[in-house]
N, C-alpha and C positions, 0 to 999 in steps of 0.2 A: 203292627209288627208281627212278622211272623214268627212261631214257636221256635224254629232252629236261632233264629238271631237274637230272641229274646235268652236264649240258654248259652250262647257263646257269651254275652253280654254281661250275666250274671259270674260265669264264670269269671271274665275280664277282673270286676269287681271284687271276686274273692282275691283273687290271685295279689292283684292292689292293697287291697286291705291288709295281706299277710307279709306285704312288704314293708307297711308302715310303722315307726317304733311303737314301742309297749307303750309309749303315753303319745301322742298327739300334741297336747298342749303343756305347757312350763304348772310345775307344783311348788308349793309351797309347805313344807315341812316345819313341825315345830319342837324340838329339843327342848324334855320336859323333865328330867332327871338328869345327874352327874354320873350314875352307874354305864356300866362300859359292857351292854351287851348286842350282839348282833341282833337284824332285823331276824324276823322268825320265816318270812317269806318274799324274800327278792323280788320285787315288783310288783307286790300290794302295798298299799298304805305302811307309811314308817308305823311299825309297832313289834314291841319284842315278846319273847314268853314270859317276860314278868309282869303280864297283864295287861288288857285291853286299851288302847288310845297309848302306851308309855312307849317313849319316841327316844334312844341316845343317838348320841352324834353319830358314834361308828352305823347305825339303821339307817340314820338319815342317809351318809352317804350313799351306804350300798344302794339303797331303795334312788336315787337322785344317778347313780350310774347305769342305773339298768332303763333308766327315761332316755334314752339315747336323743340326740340332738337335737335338747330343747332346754333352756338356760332355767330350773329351777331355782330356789332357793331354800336354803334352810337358818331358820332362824331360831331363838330362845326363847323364852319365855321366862317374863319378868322371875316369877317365883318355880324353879329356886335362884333364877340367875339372874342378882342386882349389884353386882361387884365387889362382896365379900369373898375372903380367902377360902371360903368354904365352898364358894361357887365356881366349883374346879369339877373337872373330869379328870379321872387318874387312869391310866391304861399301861397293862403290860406289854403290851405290843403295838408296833404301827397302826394307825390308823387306816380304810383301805384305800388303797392307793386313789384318787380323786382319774376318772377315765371320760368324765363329760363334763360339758360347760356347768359351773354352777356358780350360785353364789351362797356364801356363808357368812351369815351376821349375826355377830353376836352382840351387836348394841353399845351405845354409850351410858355409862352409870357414875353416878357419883363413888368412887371404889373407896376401899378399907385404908389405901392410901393417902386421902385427903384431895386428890386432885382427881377431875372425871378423866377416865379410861374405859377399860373392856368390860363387861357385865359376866363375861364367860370366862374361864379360864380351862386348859386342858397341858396335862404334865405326862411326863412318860416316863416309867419307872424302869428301867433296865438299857440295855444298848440297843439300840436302832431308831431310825428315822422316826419324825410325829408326824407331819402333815405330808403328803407325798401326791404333785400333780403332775397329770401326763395328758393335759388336752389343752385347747385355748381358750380364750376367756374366762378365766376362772376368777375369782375373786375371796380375796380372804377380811374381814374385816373384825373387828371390833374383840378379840381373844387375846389371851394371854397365856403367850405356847413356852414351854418351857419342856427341860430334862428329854431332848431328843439329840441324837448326834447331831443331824439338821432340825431343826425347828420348822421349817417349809423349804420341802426339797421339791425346786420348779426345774423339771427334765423332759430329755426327748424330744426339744424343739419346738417347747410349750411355749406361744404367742400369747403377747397381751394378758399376761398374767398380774393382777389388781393386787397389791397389800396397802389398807389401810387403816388407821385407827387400833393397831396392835400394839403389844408390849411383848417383846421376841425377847425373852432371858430373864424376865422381871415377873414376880406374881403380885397377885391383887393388891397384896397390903404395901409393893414397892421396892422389898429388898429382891437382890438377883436372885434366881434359883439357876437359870443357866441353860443352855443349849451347848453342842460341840461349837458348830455355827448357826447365826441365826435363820439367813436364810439364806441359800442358794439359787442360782438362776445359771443355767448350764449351759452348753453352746449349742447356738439356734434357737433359743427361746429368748425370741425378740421382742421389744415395742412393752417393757414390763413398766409397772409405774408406784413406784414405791414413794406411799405419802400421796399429798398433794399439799396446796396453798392453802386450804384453809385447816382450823386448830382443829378440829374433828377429823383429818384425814392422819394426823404425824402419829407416823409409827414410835415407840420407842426400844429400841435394840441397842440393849446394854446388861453385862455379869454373862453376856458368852465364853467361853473357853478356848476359840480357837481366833474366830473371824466375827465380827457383828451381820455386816453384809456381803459376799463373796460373788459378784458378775465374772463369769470365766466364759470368751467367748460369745457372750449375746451381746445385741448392737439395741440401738433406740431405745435405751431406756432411761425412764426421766426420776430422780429421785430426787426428792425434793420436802420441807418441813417435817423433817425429821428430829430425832435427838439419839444422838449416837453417843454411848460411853458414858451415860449420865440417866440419874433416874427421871422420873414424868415431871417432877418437880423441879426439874430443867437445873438446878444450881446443886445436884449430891452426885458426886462420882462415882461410877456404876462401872468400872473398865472393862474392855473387851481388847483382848490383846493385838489385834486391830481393827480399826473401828469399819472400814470397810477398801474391797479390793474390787480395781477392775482389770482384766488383764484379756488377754487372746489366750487362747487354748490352741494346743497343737498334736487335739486328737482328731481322729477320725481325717485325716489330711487340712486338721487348722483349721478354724474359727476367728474369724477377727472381731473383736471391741470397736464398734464405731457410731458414732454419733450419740455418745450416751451423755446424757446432760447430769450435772450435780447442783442443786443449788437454781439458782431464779433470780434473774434481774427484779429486784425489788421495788413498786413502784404504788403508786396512791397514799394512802395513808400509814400502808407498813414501811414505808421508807422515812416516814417523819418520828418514828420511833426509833428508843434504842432499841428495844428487846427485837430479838428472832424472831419474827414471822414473815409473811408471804412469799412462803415457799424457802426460807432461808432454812439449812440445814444446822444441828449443833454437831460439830464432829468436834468430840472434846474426851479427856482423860484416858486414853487411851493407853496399854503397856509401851506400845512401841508408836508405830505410825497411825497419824490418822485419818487420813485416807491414801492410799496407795496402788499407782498404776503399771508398775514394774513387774510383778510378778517373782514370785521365790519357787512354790511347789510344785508338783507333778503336773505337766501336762499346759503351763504357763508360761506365756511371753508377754513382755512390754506392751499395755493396748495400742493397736495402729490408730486408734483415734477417725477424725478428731474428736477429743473431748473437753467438755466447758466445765467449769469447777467456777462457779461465783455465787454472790449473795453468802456466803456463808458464816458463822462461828467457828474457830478452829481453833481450840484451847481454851475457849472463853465458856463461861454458860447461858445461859437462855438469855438473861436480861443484858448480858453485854458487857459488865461490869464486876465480874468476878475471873481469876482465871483459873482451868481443871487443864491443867495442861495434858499435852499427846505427849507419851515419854522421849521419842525420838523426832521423828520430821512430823510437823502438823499437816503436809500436801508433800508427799514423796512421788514425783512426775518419773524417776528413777529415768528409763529407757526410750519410755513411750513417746508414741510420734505424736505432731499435729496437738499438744497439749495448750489451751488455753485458760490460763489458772487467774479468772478477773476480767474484765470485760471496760468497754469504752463508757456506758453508762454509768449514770453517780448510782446506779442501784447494782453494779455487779459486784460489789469491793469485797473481798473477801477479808475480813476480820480473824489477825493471828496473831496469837500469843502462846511464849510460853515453851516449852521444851528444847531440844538440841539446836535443830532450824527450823525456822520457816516452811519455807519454798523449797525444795533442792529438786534438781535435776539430773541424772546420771549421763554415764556414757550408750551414744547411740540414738541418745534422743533428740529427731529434728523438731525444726520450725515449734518451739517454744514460745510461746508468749506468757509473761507475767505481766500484768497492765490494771493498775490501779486500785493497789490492794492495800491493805494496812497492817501493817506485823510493829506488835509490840506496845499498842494502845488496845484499849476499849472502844466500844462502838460510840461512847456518847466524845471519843475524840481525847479522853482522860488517861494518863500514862499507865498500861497492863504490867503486866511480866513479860518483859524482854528472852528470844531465845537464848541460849545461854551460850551457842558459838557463831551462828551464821543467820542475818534474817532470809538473804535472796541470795542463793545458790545456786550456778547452772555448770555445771560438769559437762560441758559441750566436747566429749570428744568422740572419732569415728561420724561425724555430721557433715553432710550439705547442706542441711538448712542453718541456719544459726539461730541465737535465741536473741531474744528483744525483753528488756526488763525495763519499763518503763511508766513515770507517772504513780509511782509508788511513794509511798509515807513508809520509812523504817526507824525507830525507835530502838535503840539497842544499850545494854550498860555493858557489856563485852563482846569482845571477838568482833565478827566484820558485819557490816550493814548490808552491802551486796557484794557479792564476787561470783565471777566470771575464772572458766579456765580453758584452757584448750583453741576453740573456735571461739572467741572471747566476745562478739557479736554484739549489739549494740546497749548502752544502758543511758536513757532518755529521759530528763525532767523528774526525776526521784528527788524524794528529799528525806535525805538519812542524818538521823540525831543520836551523837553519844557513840559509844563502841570504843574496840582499839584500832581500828581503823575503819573511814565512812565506805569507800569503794578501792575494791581491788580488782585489778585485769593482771591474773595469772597468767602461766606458759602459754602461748598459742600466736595471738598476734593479730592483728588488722581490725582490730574495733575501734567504737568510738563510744567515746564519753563526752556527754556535750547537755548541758542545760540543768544539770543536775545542781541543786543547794545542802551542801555538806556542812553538818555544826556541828561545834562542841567534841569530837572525836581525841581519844585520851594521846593518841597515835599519828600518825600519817591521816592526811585527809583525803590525798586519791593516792594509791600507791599501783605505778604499772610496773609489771613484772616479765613483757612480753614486746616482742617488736611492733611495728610499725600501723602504732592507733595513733588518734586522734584524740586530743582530748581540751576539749573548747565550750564556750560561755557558760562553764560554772563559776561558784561559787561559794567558798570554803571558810569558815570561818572558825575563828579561837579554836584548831587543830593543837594540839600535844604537840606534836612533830611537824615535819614540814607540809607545807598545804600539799602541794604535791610534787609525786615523787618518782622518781622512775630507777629501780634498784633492782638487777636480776638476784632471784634466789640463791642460796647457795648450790651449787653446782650446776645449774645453767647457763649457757652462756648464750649473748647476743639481745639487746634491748634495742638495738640500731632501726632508727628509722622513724621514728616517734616526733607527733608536732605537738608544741603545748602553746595554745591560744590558734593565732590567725593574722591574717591581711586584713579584716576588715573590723570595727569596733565591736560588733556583734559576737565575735570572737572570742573574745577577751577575757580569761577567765581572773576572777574578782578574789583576790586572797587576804585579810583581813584575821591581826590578832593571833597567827599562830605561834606555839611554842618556841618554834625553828624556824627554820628558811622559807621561803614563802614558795621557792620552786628549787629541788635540790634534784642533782644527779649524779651518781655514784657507780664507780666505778670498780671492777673487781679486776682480781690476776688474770680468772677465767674469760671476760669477754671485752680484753682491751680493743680499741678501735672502732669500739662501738660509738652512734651519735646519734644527739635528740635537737632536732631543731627548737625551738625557743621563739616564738613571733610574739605578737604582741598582748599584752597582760599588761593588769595594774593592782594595787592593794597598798595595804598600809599595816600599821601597829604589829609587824613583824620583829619575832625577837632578832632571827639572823638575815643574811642577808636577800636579797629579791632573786637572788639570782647564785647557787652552793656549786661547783660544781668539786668533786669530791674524789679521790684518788685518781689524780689523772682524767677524769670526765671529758667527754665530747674531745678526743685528741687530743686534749692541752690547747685547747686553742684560747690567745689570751687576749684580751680586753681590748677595744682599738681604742688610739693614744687621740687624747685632743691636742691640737693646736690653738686654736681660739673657738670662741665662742660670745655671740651677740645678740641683741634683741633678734637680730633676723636672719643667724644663718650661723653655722658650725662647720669647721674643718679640721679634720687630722689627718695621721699617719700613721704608720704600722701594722695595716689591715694586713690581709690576706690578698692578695689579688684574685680581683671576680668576686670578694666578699661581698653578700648582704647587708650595712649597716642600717639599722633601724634605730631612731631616736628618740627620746623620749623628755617629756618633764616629767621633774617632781618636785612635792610639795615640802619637802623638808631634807634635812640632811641625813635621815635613819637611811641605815644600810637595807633593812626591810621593805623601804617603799618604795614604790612608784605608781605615779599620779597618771599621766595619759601618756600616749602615742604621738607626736609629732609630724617625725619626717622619714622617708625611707631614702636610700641610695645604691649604687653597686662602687664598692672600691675601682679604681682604674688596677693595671696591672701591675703599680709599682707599688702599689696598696695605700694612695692619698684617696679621698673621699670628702666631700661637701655636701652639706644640704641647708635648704634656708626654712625661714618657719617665721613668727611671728610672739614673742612671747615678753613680757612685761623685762626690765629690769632686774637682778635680782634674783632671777630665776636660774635653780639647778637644773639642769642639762644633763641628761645620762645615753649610754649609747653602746652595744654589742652588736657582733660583727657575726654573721653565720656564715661558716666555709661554702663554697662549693661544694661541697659531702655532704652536708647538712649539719656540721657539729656549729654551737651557739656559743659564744664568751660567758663569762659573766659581763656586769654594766660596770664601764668606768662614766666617770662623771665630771662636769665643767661647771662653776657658777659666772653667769651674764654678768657683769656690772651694773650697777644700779646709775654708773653715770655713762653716756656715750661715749663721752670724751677718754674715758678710762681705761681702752682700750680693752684686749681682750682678755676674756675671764681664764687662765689657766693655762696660755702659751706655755711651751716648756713643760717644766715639771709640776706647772699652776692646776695642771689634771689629777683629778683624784679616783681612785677606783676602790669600790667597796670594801676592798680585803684592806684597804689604807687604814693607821689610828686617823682619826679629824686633825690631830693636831698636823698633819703633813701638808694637808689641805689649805690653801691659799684660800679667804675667804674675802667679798671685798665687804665695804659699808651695807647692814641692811638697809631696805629701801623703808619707806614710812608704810607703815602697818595698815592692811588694809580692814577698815571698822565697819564697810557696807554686808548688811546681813544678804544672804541671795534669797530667789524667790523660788517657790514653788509653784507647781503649775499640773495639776492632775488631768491629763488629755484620756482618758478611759477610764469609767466605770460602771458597773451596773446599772439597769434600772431600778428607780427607787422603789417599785415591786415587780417581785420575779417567783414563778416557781423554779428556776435554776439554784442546784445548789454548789454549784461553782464560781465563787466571784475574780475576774481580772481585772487588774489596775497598773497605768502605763502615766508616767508620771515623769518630770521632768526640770531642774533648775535652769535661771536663767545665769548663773557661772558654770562655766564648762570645770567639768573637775570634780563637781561636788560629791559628796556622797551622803546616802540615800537613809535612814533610819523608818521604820514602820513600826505599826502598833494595831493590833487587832481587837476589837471587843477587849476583853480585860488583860489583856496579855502585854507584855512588855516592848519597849523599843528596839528592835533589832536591827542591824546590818541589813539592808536588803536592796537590790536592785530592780531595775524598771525591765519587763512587765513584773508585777509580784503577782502571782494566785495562788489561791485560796480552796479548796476542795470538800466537798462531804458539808458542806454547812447546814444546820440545823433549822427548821423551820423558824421564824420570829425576826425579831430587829436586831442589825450586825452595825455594825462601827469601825472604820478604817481611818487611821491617821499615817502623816505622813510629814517628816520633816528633812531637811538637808543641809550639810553642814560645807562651808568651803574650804578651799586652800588654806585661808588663814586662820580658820578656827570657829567663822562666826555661824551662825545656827540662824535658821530661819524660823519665821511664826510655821504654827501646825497647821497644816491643811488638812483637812477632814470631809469625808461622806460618809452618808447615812443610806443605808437599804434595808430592807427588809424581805425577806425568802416567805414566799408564802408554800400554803399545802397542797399539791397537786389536786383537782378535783378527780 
């Protein structure tokens, strides 16, 4: 090589070399005192002027940002920092802002609190910021930050920003000291991951002052095993006046919220527990909300989503079975789009109890889904603290998408189980207990209520307040008031349009034991002319009658008249012409009941009407007529004769209609008592081992009519019809019985299976 090329050569080399950062390779820093002095010389080894090898945090970092783009760490050292209260840093001022990759570990200890947490702790005595990052990758772990207006302020479109193993507002020994909020994540600083699944990752952020966790505008981020609003000991309330916010920002021309996850489908071994883990978050005790996607302050809107909220606590504490309620909504969706609060797997259920509501949703917010949550029990399935007005809430107004609330468990001792208003959208397979009413569909109109099981409610069992839903194959039971009910609010007018049941038996909604009427519709000044079709339904042990219709309702249109009635066929007059008559048995002479579906027909145009059928001797006969408009009667009624010869049952004025006393009622001889028990016949169940924790069972008697009673593990005989499921089952051996009672009274033997839910491997 010759001498010129060897000197450009070297040159090259220098020139290279002086481009390269101050360190080459990643360092490892060790924090050896709690004193709070800077390094002595920025990019030499961490050491301050209080003597040779002594390393504080604020050295480390600075010494760890002048290594420019090489992922250090800075860690602790046991003595002095093994998770006593003494094992704090205290500083009057920010820390320096964090400008390159690093990591920061402060270790897991057995702490002054009783339970392991942070080994470190660091507090800030006066106003400003504690921890402050502005690069990506960074990592915070295992500290206990307190007395900063933010506690960890992640800015400037800081990616993949790491919190784990913290206690953000709490110091060593457990009680709050506080932050403004705990920690911030700004907009454009993406892909952040607060917590993780397993119990040495969960932050705990709780005794903040403003917010626990505030996402404003950052997207992909996953938070997850945490305990929000409650101390490390997972069951002592620690409130944060909200427990945490995600929302869009609409600085810098906007920022959207999207894809950030809350929470983890829960699955292996953490799902066969009660307690909170894998990856479940506790979002509990909160002033006001505890979590919330709407947005109130500067610079915030509604997150655009979408975003996932399942796996969670939300009122409850760690073990499941305690409640620290959120003082207003436990899951405030407010505005936000694309909201999905609960998930299709048995591991998304979002566990709520306790405060104002549940669930709620505001104006503006599309395509909502609520699916499969549980408000108002414990996790081990045991009755919580009920919210105290609403459990599922969707304020569906100003939306093209509509919300879906479905496949829910509500538990409630007031106010309403779910309600819908606006764009009133659909509510599917719920099953709501207790309340002063089970389901409401407010102002709005066009939904449907269909498969839902309503109990116990002090009130109305479905009450619609809105035109032209659907509302079919539920089932309502021992209701206060009537099963359901269709009554506009005061000063709204117009309920017109509305079906209750259906054409086909699937239809059919199942009313049983209410206070009231079993289907009642009422009518105001404000929205005479209005009409609810009425198809076909059956139920029983009703106090009034099957079928109310109440100031003038459905046009006045009244009962069609029988003329006779036989084993095999029905005819009257007085319809409507072009009427719908639909026919019906029943099993007794209660104004409340009615047993099945029969026959259908169209009146002719002079309004005579016939239809044939099949049905024993004996047998009461009932029958409404639906306009051409859609308005429904109530049911007048005929009884068969028990002889052929006897002609027919209620020619003339021998027809009786519910509003009639009995005694008007021509009745003829009853027929000989039927003493045959029917049978039961269980056509679907589980396998006798499953790790599903969902059990269905489709079951059936061999008398048409009968109805259904069930019995679960230790639980009582209820009211229930075919398919019945069962949801969230607990690992171990489960027990299903099954019995059904007929027309005339008689009960059959129990039929019973046995299964048993094993543990995911």
């Amino acid at each position: 090589m010759n001498l010129r090329r060897r000197v450009a050569l070297t040159l090259l080399a220098a020139l290279f070399a002086l481009a390269l950062p101050a360190s080459a390779s990643a360092a490892e820093y060790v924090v050896n005192t709690t004193a709070d002095e800077p390094d002595k010389d920025p990019g030499a080894p961490c050491e301050t002027n209080a003597g040779a090898g002594v390393c504080t945090l604020r050295a480390a970092i600075e010494v760890a940002n002048s290594t420019t783009g090489v992922a250090d760490e800075i860690k602790f050292a046991a003595n002095p920092f093994n998770g006593e209260n003494g094992d704090t840093i205290t500083t009057g001022t920010a820390m320096p802002t964090i400008t390159d990759q690093v990591k920061i570990l402060g270790g897991r200890c057995d702490t002054a609190a009783g339970v392991k947490g942070p080994c470190a702790g660091v507090i800030k005595a006066g106003i400003g910021f504690l921890l402050q990052v502005e690069d990506d990758d960074v990592e915070i772990q295992g500290l206990a930050v307190n007395g900063g207006l933010i506690g960890i302020n992640v800015i400037n479109g800081s990616e993949r920003f790491v919190a784990k193993g913290n206690w953000i507002g709490l110091d060593l020994t457990g009680p709050p000291s506080g932050n403004g909020t705990g920690i911030f994540i700004d907009p454009g600083s993406d892909g952040a991951t607060i917590g993780g699944t397993a119990e040495a990752d969960r932050n705990v952020i709780a005794g903040n002052a403003v917010i626990g966790l505030d996402l404003e505008g950052a997207s992909d981020a996953t938070i997850q095993g945490n305990y929000f609003g409650v101390r490390a000991n997972g069951t002592t309330a620690a409130a944060n006046p909200t427990n945490m916010e995600i929302t869009d920002s609409t600085a810098s021309g906007g920022f959207p919220a999207e894809n950030n996850e809350v929470g983890n489908t829960i699955e292996g071994a953490a799902l066969t527990t009660a307690a909170c883990d894998g990856g479940c978050n506790v979002i509990s005790g909160a002033q006001s909300s505890g979590l919330e996607l709407s947005g109130s302050g500067l610079n915030e809107e509604p997150a655009s989503g979408p975003t996932t909220v399942h796996g969670n606590f939300v009122g409850l504490d760690a073990p499941g079975t305690g409640t620290l309620a959120n003082g207003g909504a436990g899951i405030y969706v407010g505005g936000a789009d694309h909201a999905t609060i609960g998930g299709s797997a048995d591991g998304d259920v979002n566990f709520v109890a306790g405060g104002e509501e549940g669930i709620v949703s505001g104006s503006g917010g599309n395509d909502l889904l609520v699916l499969k949550n549980s408000v108002g029990f414990n996790s081990d399935g045991t009755a919580a603290t009920a919210p105290s007005v609403v459990g599922i809430l969707a304020l569906a107004d100003s939306v093209n998408e509509e919300p879906e609330i479905d496949t829910n468990e509500v538990r409630m001792a007031g106010g309403v189980g779910i309600e819908t208003r606006f764009s009133v959208g659909r509510i599917i397979d719920n099953d709501v207990e207790g309340g002063a009413a089970g389901i409401v569909f407010g102002v709005g109109g066009g939904g449907l209520i269909a498969s839902n099981t309503v109990e116990s409610p002090s009130g109305y069992g479905i009450l619609v307040e809105s035109p032209d839903n659907e509302v079919r194959n539920n089932t309502v039971l021992d209701a206060g008031g009537a099963g359901i009910a269709v009554e506009p609010p005061d000063g709204i007018v117009a309920t017109t349009g509305n079906l209750i049941g259906g054409d086909d038996e699937e239809d059919e909604n199942t009313i049983e034991g209410t206070s009231g009427s079993a289907i009642e519709i009422v009518e105001t000044a404000g929205e005479t002319g209005s009409w609810t079709e009425i198809a076909r339904n059956n139920g029983s042990g009703n106090d009034g009658r099957f079928i109310n219709l109440v100031g003038g309702a459905n046009e006045g249109v009244v009962s069609p008249a029988f003329s006779s009635a036989s084993k095999t066929s029905a005819e009257g007059t007085g319809a409507e012409p072009n009427a719908t008559i639909r026919v019906f048995r029943k099993a007794s002479g209660e104004a409340g009941e009615l047993q099945s579906f029969l026959a259908e027909t169209v009146a002719d145009g002079s309004g005579n009407w016939k239809v044939t059928y099949s049905v024993p001797g004996g047998t009461i006969v009932a029958a409404t007529q639906t306009k051409e408009t859609g308005a429904t009667s109530e049911l007048s009624t005929a009884t068969v004769p028990a002889d052929p010869s006897g002609g027919g049952g209620g020619g003339g004025n021998g027809g009786c209609n519910d509003a009639l006393a009995a005694t008007m009622c021509v009745q003829p001889p009853p027929p000989a008592p039927d003493t045959t028990k029917p049978k039961v016949t269980i056509k679907k169940a589980p396998k006798a081992k499953s790790t599903n924790t969902t059990a269905k069972f489709k079951f059936s008697s061999n008398e048409a009519g009968s109805k259904f009673q069930c019995k679960f593990d230790k639980g009582k005989f209820r009211s229930c019809k075919s398919p019945k499921t069962y949801k969230g089952l607990k690992v171990g051996k489960h027990v299903f019985k099954v019995k059904a009672t007929d027309a005339a009274g008689n009960v059959s033997a129990v039929v019973m299976r046995k299964f048993t839910v094993e543990a995911k491997s």
